[in-house]
N, C-alpha and C positions, 0 to 999 in steps of 0.2 A: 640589432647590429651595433658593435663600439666603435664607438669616431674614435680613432688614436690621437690625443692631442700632443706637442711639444713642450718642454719644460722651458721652465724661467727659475733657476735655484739660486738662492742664495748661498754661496759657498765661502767659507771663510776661515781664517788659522792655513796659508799657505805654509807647506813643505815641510814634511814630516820627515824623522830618522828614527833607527832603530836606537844607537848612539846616545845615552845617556850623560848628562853633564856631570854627574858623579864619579867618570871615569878621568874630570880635570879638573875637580874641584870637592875639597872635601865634603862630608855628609852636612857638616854644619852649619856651612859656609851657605850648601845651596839652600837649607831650610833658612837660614837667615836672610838670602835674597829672596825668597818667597813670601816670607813672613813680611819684609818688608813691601814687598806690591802690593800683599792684600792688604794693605793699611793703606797705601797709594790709592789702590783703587776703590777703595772701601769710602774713603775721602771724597775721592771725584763722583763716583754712582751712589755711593748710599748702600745704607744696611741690608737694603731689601734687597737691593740686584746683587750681592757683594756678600756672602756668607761664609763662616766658619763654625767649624765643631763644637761652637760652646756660644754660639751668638745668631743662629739662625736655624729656623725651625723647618727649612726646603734643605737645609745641609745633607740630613740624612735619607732623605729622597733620593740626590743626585748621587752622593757618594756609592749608594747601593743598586742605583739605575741600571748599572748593567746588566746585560742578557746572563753571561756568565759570571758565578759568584767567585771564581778566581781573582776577577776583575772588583770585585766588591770592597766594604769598608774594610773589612778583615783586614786585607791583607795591602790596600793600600789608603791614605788617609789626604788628601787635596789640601793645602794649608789654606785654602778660601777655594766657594766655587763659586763661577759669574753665573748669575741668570738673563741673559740679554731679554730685552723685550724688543730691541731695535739694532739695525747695522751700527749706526752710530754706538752703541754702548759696545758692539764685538769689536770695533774701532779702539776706540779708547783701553778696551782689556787688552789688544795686541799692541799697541804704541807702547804700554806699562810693561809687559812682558818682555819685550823687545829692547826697553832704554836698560830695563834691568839687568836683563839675560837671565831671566829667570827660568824655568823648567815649566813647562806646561803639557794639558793632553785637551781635547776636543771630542764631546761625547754627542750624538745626535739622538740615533732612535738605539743606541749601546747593542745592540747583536751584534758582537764578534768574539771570535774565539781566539784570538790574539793578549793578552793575559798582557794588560798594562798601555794597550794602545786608548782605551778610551778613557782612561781616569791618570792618575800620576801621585805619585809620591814625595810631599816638600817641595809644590809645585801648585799652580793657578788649573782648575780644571773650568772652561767653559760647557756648559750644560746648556743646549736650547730644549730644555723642556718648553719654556714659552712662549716660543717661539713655532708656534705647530700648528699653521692657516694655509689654505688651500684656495684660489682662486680661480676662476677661468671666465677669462676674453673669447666671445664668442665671434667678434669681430677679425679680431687675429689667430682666432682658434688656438690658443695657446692657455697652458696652464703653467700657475704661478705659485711655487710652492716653495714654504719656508723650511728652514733644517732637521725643526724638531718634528717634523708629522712622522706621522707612521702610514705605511703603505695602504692597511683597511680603513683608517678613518678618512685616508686623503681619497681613494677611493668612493666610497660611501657619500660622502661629502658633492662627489661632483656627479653622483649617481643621477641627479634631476635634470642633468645639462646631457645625459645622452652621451657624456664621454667617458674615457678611464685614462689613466695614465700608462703608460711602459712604464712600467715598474714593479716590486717585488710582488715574487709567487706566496706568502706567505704573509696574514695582515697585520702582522705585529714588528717586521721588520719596517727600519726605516731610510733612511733617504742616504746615509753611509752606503748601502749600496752601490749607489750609483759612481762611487769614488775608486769601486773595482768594476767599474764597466756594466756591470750589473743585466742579470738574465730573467728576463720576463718569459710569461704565455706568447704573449705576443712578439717578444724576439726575433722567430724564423721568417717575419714579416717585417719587419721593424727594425731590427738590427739587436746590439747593445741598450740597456735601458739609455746610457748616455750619450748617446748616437744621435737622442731625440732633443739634445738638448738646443734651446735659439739664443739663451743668452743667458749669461755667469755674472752676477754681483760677488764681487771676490773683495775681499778684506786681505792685504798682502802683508804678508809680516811682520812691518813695520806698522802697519795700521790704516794704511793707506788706499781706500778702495776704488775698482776700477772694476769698469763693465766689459767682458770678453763676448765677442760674436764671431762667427766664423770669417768675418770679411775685414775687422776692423784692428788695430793697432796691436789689441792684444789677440790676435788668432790664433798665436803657437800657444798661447796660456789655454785660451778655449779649446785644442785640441788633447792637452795634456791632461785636461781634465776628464776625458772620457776614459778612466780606466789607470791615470795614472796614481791612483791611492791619496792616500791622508797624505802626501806629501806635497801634492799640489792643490790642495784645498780641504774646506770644510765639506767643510763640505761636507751450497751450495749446494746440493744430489740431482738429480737429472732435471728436475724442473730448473733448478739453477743453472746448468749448461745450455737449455733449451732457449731461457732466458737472455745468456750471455750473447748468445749466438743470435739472438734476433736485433739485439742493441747492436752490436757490430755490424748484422748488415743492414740497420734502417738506417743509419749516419751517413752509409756508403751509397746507398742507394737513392734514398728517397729524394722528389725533385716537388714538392709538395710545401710551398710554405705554410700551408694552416696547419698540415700535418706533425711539424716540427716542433708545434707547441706543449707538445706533452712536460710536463714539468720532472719528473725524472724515475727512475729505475733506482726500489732504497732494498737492500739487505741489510734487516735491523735484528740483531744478536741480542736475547738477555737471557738469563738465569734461574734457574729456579732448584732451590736444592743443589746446588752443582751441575744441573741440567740442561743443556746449552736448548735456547728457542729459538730456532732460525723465522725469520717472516718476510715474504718478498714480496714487497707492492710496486703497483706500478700504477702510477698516474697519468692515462691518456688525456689530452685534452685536447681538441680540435671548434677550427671556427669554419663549418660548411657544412652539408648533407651527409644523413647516416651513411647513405653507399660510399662517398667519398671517405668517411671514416673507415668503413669496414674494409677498403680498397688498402687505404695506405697499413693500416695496420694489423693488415690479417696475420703477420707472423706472430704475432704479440696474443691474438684471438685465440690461436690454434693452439697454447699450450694450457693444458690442463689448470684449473684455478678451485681454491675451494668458499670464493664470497664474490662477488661484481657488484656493483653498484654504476651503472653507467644511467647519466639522466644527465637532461637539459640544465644547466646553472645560471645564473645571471656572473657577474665576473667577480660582485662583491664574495658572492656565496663561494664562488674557487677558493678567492683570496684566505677564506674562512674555514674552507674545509680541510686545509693542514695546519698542523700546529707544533710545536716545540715546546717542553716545558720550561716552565722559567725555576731560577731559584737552583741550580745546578752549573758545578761547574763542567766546563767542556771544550775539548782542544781539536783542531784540523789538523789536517794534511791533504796535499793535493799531488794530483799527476792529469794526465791528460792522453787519449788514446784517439787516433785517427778509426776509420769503418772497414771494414774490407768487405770484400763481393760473396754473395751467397755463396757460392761454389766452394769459400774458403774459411779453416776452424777460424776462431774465434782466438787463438792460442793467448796472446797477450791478454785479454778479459780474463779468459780462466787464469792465468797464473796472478792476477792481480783479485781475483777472487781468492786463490789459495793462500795468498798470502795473508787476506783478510779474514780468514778463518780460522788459521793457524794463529795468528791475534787470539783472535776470539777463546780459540777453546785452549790456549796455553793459558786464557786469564778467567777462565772459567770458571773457579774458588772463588777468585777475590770478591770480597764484599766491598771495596773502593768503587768498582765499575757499577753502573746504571744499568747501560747497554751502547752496544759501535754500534755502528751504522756504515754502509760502505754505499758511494749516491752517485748515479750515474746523471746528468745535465746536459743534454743537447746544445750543440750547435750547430747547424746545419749549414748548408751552402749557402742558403738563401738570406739568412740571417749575415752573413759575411760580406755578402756582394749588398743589401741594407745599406751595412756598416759604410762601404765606399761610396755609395751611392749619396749620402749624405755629409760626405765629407770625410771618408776617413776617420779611425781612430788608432790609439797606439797598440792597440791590443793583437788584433787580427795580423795572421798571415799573408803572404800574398795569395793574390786571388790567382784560382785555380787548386789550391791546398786542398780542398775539400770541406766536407765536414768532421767534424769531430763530438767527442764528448769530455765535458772535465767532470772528472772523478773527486770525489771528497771521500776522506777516513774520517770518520768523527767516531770520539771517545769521549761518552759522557758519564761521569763520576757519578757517585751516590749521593741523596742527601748526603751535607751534613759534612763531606770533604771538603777543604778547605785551600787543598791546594795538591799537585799531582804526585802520587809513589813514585819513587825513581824506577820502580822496578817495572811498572806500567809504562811510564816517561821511554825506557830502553827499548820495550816494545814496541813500541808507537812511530819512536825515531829509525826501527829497524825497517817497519812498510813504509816509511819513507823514504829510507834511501835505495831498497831496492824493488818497488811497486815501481813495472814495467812504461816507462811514457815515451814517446812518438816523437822524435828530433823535430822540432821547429815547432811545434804547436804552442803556443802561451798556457799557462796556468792559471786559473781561474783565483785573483788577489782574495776576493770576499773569505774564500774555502779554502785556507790556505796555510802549514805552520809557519808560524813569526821570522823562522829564524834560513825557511826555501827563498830562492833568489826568483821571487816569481816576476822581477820586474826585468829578468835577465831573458825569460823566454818570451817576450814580447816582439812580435814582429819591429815597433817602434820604439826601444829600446833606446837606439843613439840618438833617436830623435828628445826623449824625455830626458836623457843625459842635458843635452843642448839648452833644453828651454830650463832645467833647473838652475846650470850656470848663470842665465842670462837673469831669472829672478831673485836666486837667494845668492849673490857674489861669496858676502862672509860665510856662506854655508850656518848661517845660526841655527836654522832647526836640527842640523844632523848631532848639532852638541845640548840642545834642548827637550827635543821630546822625541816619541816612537813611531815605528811608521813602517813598511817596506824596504826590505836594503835592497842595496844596488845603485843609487845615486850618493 
């Protein structure tokens, strides 16, 4: 059985913007204020925490650390990167960034599809590669985890304490998650990954840090942080219809928290020849008795498959059993679809399938595309009512909305591209703006393209307006580095 424990993060680099300093200050100017910190800080920390492209041999680690190679050296170049080994040093890198105004970005465990959120260009990147230690208090039943881990090692790690974390489905992703609310196995029990959080060591943009708890001085900061993005911390043919229509009514229907935890429903498109290969997986997962499995999800059972693999896992081996390639670039888009009741089609899924395949088979030729993916993510009731139950977060609806599912388009390039066709890019932005989504539901930040207002479908929306005012006044990140718009 997994004890669920609570988090202790160190979150740090508050309050991120999409908003680029180069749009009020020349190109030179800000390479010159940069060039200038990392000789500040290169001063104060030392060569070794304190790296550049001609002077440090971790440089070109960090610089290409990202999940996606959009995001890589190529195409953007960090004029120093920090390696913190302690709060105190992400201190002192934001006091220098800060006096400066210098341009920065904040890279953890790098998965995201966000092209410029985790690295920066004539600009300070902080890298917690080293920062990547897992702890747990057995007393407080709490775990303690630093920015750089990744979800299977910190996993793995606490495997001998009989616990796991609420945290990512996937063991290479990292602790960035949690900065979009982030959706675990155990979610529909638990809430949000950040849901779980007890207390925030936060580094404020000035440099200045301060511990957030749900009851204490800084509680709108600790609430912001569940879901409010980098900006508040570091922080189909008939199997395909049959398919559609069981996701629509298991959201709707089911009142089942173990059963919620299925990790999601993927349509993954690739090529061969010009040959479109459709493949629909679907990853159940549940924590109770076989009957109870086969109860909740017999719609899912009953439609024709051609492979199963259903077995007992341990929770590291889940974390294990999906993967992503690395070394590929790749972009989101999100939307978000409420359930309806057996009785009723599925109509919104299909047209949001249709439109995911007419993608697919208009870019059919191209040799730029890998393969899409179109990913369906539960959220369920129970997962929501979690959320409150713990204190709220900015994310969720009001209770009684239901459940829903958020959807991801993912477009991943081929080796070897380096950055996106426009004519692919037209595509892409076209299922985005008209891929059918459910008035009031929030967008899922993690799965998301850069440029959707996903902090705009937030049930706490004017609540994160609020608390942003009240911690960044000058607004300096929205003219320094990238992040979520809308604040």
């Amino acid at each position: 059985m997994v004890t669920v424990s609570s988090f202790v993060l160190i979150a740090t680099a508050l309050w991120y913007s999409v908003v680029s300093a180069a749009e009020t200050q020349n190109c030179s100017s800000v390479a010159a204020i940069a060039a200038q910190t990392c000789q500040q800080l290169e001063s104060s920390l030392g060569s070794t925490i304190v790296q550049t492209q001609s002077s440090g041999s971790e440089y070109a680690i960090g610089a290409n650390f990202a999940w996606s190679t959009f995001s890589d050296e190529v195409n953007f170049q960090p004029s120093c990167i920090v390696f913190p080994n302690t709060t105190q040093h992400v201190q002192t890198a934001m006091k220098a960034i800060f006096e400066n105004k210098a341009d920065y970005a904040v890279q953890a465990g790098g998965h995201s599809g966000m092209i410029g959120w985790n690295t920066v260009q004539n600009g300070v990147l902080i890298s917690f590669m080293n920062m990547n230690s897992t702890s747990y208090d057995s007393e407080s039943d709490t775990i303690t985890l630093l920015p750089g881990i990744h979800w299977g090692d910190a996993t793995s790690a606490l495997q001998q304490y009989g616990v796991a974390p609420v945290g990512g489905r996937i063991a290479t992703v990292g602790t960035g998650l949690l900065l979009g609310g982030g959706i675990s196995y155990l979610s529909p029990a638990e809430g949000y990954a950040a849901d779980n959080y007890v207390s925030l060591d936060v580094v404020l943009v000035n440099g200045t840090l301060v511990t957030a708890t749900a009851d204490n001085e800084y509680a709108d900061l600790f609430k912001a942080l569940k879901g409010g993005g980098n900006r508040f911390g570091i922080y189909p043919n008939s199997s395909s219809e049959a398919l559609l229509a069981a996701l629509a009514h298991f959201i709707h229907d089911t009142a089942d928290p173990n059963a919620g935890t299925f990790l999601a429903t993927t349509f993954r498109t690739t090529w061969e020849n010009s040959t479109q290969d459709i493949e629909l997986d679907v990853i159940l997962v549940y924590n109770g008795t076989e009957a109870s499995f086969n109860t909740s999800f017999a719609e899912f059972l009953s439609i024709p498959y051609t492979s199963s693999a259903l077995q007992a896992l341990s929770y590291l081996d889940l974390l294990n059993a999906v993967t992503f390639p690395d070394g590929l670039g790749t972009l989101f888009g999100a939307s978000a679809l409420t359930g309806v009741p057996a009785s009723t089609l599925a109509d919104e899924y299909l047209e949001t399938y249709r439109l995911y395949n007419n993608f697919s088979t208009a870019f059919a030729s191209s040799t730029d595309i890998a393969f899409t993916l179109l990913d369906f993510s539960p959220v369920p009731k129970s997962q929501i009512q979690a959320g409150y139950e713990k204190g709220t977060n900015p994310i969720v609806p009001p209770l009684g909305t239901g459940g829903y599912f958020e959807i991801l388009f993912q477009v991943t390039y081929a080796e070897g591209i380096t950055e996106p066709s426009p004519d692919v890019e037209q595509g892409r932005q076209l299922w985005i703006s008209t891929a059918p989504s459910t008035p009031g539901l929030p967008f899922f930040l993690n799965e998301a393209d850069a440029n959707q207002q996903i902090l705009a479908t937030y049930g706490g929306y004017e609540f994160l307006k609020q608390v942003y005012a009240k911690y960044d006044p000058t607004r300096f990140n929205v003219q320094h580095t990238q992040g979520p718009l809308g604040l």
